[in-house]
C-alpha positions in Angstrom: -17.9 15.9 1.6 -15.7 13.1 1.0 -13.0 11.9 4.2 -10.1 9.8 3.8 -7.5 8.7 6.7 -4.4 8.3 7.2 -4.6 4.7 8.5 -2.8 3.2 11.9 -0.3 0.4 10.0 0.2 -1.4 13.1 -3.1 -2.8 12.8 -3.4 -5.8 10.7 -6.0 -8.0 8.9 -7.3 -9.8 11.9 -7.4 -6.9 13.9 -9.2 -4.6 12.4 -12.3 -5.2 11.5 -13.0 -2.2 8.7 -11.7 1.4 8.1 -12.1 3.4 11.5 -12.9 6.7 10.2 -13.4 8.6 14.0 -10.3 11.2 13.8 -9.3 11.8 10.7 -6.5 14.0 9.7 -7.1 14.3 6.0 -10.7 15.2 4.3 -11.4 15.2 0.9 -13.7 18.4 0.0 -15.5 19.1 -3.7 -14.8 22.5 -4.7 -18.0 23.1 -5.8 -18.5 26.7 -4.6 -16.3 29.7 -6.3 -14.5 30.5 -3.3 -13.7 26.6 -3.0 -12.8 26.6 -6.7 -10.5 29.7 -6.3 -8.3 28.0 -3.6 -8.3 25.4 -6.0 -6.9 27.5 -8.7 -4.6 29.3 -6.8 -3.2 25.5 -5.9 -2.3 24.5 -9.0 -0.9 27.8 -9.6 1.5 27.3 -6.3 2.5 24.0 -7.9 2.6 24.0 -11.4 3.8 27.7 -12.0 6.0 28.1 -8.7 6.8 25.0 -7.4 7.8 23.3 -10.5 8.2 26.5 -12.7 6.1 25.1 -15.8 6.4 28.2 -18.8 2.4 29.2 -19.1 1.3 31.9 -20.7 0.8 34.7 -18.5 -3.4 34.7 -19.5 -3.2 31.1 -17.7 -1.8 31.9 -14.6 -3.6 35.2 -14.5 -3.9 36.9 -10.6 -1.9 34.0 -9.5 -4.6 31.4 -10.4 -3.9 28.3 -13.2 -7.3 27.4 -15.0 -8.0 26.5 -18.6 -10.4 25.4 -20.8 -11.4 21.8 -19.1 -12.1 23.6 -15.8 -15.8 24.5 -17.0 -17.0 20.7 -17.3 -14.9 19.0 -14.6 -15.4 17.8 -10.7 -12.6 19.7 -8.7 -11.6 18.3 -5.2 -9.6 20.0 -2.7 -7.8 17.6 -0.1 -7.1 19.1 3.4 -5.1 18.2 6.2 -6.9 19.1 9.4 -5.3 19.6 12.2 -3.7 22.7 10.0 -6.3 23.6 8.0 -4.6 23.8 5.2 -5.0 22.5 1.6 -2.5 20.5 0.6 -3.5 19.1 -2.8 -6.1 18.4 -5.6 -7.6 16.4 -8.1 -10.1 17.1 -11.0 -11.9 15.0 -13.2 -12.9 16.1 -16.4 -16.5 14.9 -17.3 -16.9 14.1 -21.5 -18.6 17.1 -23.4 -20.1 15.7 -26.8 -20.1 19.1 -28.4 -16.5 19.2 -27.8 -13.7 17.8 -30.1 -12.4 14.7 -28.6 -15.3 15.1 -26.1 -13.7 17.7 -24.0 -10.8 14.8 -22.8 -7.5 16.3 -23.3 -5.8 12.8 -23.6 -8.1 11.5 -25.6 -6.8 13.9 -28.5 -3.2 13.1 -27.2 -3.2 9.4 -27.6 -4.7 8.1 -30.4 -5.1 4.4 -29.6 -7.6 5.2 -27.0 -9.9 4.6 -29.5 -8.9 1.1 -30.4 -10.2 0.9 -26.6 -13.3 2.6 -26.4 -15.5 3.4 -28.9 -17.1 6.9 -29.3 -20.6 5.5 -27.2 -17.8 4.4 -24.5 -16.4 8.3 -24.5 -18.9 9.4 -23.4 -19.6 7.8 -20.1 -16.0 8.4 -19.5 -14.1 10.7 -16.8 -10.2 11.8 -17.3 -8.5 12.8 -14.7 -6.5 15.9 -13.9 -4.6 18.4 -12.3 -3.7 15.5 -9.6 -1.3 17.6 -7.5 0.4 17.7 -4.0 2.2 21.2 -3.0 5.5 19.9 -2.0 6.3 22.9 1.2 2.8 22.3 2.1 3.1 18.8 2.2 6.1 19.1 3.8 4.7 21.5 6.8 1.9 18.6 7.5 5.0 16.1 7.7 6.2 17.6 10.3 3.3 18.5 12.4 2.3 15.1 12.1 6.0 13.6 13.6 5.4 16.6 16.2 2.0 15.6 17.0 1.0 12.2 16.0 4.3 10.0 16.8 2.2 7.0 17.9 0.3 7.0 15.0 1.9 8.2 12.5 4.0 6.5 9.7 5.1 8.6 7.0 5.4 5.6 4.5 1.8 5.7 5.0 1.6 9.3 3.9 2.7 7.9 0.3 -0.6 5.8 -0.1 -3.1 9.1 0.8 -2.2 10.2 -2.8 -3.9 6.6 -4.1 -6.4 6.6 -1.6 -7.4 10.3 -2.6 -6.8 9.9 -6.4 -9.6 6.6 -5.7 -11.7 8.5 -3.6 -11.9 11.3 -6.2 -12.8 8.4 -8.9 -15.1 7.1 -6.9 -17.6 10.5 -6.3 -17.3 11.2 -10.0 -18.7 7.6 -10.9 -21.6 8.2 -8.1 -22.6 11.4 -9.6 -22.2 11.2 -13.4 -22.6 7.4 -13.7 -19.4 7.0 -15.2 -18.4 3.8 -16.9 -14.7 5.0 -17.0 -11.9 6.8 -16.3 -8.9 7.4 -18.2 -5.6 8.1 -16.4 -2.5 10.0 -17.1 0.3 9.6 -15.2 4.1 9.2 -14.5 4.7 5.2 -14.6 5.4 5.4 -10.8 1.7 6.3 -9.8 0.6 4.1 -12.2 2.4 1.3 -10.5 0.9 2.1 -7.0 -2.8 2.4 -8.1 -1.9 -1.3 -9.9 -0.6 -2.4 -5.9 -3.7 -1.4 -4.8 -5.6 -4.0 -6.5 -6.8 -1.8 -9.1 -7.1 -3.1 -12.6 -6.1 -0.9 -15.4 -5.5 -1.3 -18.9 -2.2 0.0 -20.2 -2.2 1.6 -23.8 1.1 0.7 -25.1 1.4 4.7 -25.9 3.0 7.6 -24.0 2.0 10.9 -23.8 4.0 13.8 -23.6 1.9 16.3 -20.5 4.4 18.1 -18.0 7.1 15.1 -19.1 6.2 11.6 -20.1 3.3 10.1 -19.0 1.5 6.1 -19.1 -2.0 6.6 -20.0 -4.4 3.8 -18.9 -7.9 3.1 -18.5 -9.8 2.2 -15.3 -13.5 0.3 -16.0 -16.1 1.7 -13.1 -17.7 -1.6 -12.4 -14.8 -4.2 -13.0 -12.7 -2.1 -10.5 -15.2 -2.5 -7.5 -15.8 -6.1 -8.0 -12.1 -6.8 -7.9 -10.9 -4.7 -4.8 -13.9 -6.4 -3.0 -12.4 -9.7 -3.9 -8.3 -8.8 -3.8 -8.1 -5.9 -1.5 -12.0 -5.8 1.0 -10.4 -3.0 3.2 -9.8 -0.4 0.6 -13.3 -1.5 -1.1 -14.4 -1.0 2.1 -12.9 2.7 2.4 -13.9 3.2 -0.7 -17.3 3.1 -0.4 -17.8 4.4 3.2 -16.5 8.0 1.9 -18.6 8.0 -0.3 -21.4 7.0 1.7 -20.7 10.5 3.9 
C-alpha cells in the first residue's frame, strides 16, 4: 500500500524537517485484487462514460465497467480519501509487452517520434501511463468534508498538487517493481506544466496526440528524475521515497 498526504502549507522549509506522514487523509491503494480492480473499472466508467460523456462502444463500458485491451499488462492504483472511504480517482500504468505491436504502449503507436527518443531495447523497460482520472462529484464531496472537518489544516490549493503527488507516487511503485527505465506521459499541457513545477524533468516530443482531446506527450527517465528532485526539490524526493518504502 502506497500513502500520500495532503500536506499542512503553513509549514515551511526550516520548519519541517521531512514529510509527516501520521494522519493521512488520502492513500494510494494497488488494485491488485479483482474486487479492487472492479472499483477501479467501475471508476473510469463514472468518469469517462458519465461524467464526461465519452461515445464508447457499448462492449467497453459493459455492466457499467470501462476496461480495454491494455488493462491485462498494466499496474492499476486506486486513490482513496479516508475519512470517507471513498475512492476518488485512479491511475494505471501500462507495463511494455514485446509480443505486442508497439509493445502493448498505446502512445507509442500514436506518436511516431517516440522512436527518435527511445530505441526499441529502450521500449521495453518503459511504462505509459493511463487512465489518470479524478471523479469530479466525488472529488467535490471530499472538498467539502474537508472545509467541514479539517479548517485548520486544510488548503484546497493544496488539493490541486495530490493529483502530481499521486500521478509520482504511482510512477514511482511501477519503477520499484518492474525496474523501469521510463515512463511515457500523455497529458493535457496543463498537467504537464505542474509535473515540470515539481522539479521533474521531462522531455517534450514536439508532437501532439489526439486521446480524449489534445494531448503533450513526454518522457520521464527513472533514474535522472530521482537525482534531480533530491537536488531541486529534497521534500518531495523525500515523499517520494517514504511511500514507497510502506
Amino acid at each position: 500500500m502506497i500513502e500520500i498526504i495532503l500536506q499542512d502549507r503553513r509549514l515551511n522549509h526550516e520548519t519541517r524537517a521531512g514529510y509527516d506522514r501520521r494522519g493521512h487523509l488520502f492513500e494510494v491503494i494497488e488494485a491488485d485484487t479483482p474486487l479492487l480492480e472492479k472499483f477501479f473499472y467501475e471508476l473510469r466508467h463514472l468518469v469517462y462514460v458519465v461524467e464526461r460523456r465519452v461515445d464508447y462502444d457499448k462492449d467497453r463500458a459493459l455492466n457499467h465497467m470501462e476496461m480495454d485491451e491494455y488493462d491485462d499488462h498494466a499496474m492499476k492504483f486506486l486513490i482513496c480519501y479516508k475519512p470517507l472511504h471513498l475512492f476518488l480517482g485512479g491511475c494505471r500504468i501500462i507495463l511494455a509487452k514485446k509480443s505486442l505491436p508497439h509493445f502493448g504502449l498505446p502512445t507509442v503507436g500514436l506518436a511516431k517520434s517516440l522512436g527518435d527518443h527511445l530505441s526499441k531495447k529502450q521500449l521495453l523497460k518503459t511504462g505509459e501511463v493511463s487512465r489518470f482520472l479524478f471523479a469530479d462529484d466525488r472529488t467535490r464531496l471530499c472538498l467539502e468534508h474537508m472545509q467541514k472537518t479539517e479548517q485548520d489544516r486544510c488548503d484546497i490549493k493544496g488539493l490541486v498538487e495530490q493529483k502530481i503527488l499521486t500521478l509520482m507516487s504511482c510512477c514511482m511503485a511501477a519503477y520499484l517493481a518492474h525496474g523501469l527505465d521510463y515512463l511515457i506521459f500523455s497529458l493535457q499541457p496543463s498537467l504537464i506544466r505542474m509535473v515540470q513545477s515539481k522539479g521533474v524533468p521531462l522531455t517534450l516530443i514536439d508532437e501532439e496526440v489526439e486521446y480524449f482531446g489534445k494531448n503533450k506527450v513526454a518522457i520521464l527517465d527513472c533514474q535522472k528524475t530521482l537525482k534531480n528532485l533530491e537536488k531541486e526539490n529534497p521534500f518531495f524526493f523525500e515523499f517520494l521515497m517514504s511511500v514507497n518504502r510502506g
